[in-house]
C-alpha positions in Angstrom: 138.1 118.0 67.7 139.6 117.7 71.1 141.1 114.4 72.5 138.8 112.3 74.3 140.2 111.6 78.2 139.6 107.7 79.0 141.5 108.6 82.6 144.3 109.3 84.7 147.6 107.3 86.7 149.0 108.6 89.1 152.8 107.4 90.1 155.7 108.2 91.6 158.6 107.5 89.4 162.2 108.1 90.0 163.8 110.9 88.6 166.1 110.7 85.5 165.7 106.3 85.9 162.4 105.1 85.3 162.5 101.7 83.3 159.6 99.6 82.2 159.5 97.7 85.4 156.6 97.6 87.9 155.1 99.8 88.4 155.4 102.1 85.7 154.9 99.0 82.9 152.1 97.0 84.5 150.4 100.3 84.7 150.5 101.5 81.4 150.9 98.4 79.8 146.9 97.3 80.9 145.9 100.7 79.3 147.5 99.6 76.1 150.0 102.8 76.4 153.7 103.1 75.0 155.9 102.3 77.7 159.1 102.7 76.0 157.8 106.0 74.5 156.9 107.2 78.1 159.8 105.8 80.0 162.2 107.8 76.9 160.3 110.7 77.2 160.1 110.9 81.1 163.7 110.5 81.7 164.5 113.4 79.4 162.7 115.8 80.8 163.6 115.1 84.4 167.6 114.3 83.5 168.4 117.7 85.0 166.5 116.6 88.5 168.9 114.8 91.4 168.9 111.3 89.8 166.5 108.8 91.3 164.4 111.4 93.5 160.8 110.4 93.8 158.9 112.5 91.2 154.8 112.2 91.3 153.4 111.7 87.9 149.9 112.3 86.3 149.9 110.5 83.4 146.4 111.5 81.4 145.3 108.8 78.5 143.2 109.4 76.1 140.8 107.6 74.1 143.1 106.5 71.1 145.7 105.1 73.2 147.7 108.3 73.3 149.0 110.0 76.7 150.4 112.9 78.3 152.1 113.2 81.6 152.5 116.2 84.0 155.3 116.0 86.7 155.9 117.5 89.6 158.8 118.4 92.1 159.7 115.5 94.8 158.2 115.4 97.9 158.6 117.8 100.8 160.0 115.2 102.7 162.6 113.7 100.2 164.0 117.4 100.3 163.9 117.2 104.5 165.5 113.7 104.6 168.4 115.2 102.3 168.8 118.1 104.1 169.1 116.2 107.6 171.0 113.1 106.3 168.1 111.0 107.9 166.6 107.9 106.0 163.8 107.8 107.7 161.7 110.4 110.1 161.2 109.4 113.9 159.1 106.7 115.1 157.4 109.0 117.7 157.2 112.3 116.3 156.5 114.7 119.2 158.0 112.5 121.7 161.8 111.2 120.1 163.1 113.9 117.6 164.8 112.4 114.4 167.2 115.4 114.2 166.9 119.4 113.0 166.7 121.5 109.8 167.5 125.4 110.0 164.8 128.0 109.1 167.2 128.4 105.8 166.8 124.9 104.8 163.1 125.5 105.2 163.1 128.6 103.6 165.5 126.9 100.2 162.5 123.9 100.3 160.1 125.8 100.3 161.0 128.3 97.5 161.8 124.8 95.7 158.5 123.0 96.1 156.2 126.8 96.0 155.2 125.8 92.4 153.4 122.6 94.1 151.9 124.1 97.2 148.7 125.8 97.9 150.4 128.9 99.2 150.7 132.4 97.8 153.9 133.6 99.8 156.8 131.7 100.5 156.7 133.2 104.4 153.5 130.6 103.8 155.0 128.0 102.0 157.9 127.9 104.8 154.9 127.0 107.5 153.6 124.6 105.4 157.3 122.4 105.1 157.8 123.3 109.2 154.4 121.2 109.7 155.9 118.5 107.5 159.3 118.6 108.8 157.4 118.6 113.2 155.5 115.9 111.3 158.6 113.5 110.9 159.9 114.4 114.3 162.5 117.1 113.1 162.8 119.9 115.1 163.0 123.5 113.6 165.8 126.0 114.8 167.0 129.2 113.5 
């Protein structure tokens, strides 16, 4: 017989580091899930990820107190602030530019994040991070 779901979390957890501290233990811990057992298991599987890049995380429960998590790739944005040195986009996007990213970098984040997007091509997937990347007052040149 199949596992009953009782529901879903939904976090971002840094990559490789993720302790028991909020909020990863105050949000399983109220479920009455493992939070050593998730914490051990999480950073193994993303130990070959850039230490400490945001990762969001669907953690399903189940009925009997048992869970399993699905993760996916950081942010588009974490990949345009490394690629631009920036820690922050612009205040005024479409009036103060924050900086530039080359169609390359586009084109290297979007082949990176294609598994996580809602594109079929990466030609599409390249639009998709230029609308981010105009979104955080970045300008894109060839």
């Amino acid at each position: 017989m199949a596992k009953k779901i009782a529901g879903y979390i939904k976090l971002q957890v840094p990559a490789g580091v993720a302790t028991p501290s909020p909020p990863i233990g105050p949000a399983l811990g109220q479920r009455g899930l493992n939070i050593v057992m998730f914490t051990k298991e999480f950073n193994a599987k993303t130990q070959d990820l850039e230490k400490g890049a945001p990762c969001p995380t669907i953690i399903t429960y189940y009925t009997d107190k048992s869970f399993s998590f699905e993760i996916k790739t950081p942010p588009v944005t974490h990949f345009l602030k490394k690629a631009t040195g920036l820690k922050s986009g612009s205040k005024a996007p479409g009036k103060e530019k924050a900086g530039t990213v080359t169609k390359a970098q586009v084109q290297e984040i979007a082949e990176a994040k294609m598994k996580d997007l809602n594109a079929d091509t990466v030609e599409q997937a390249m639009k998709m991070v230029e609308g981010s990347a105009r979104s955080m007052g970045l300008e894109v040149v060839e």
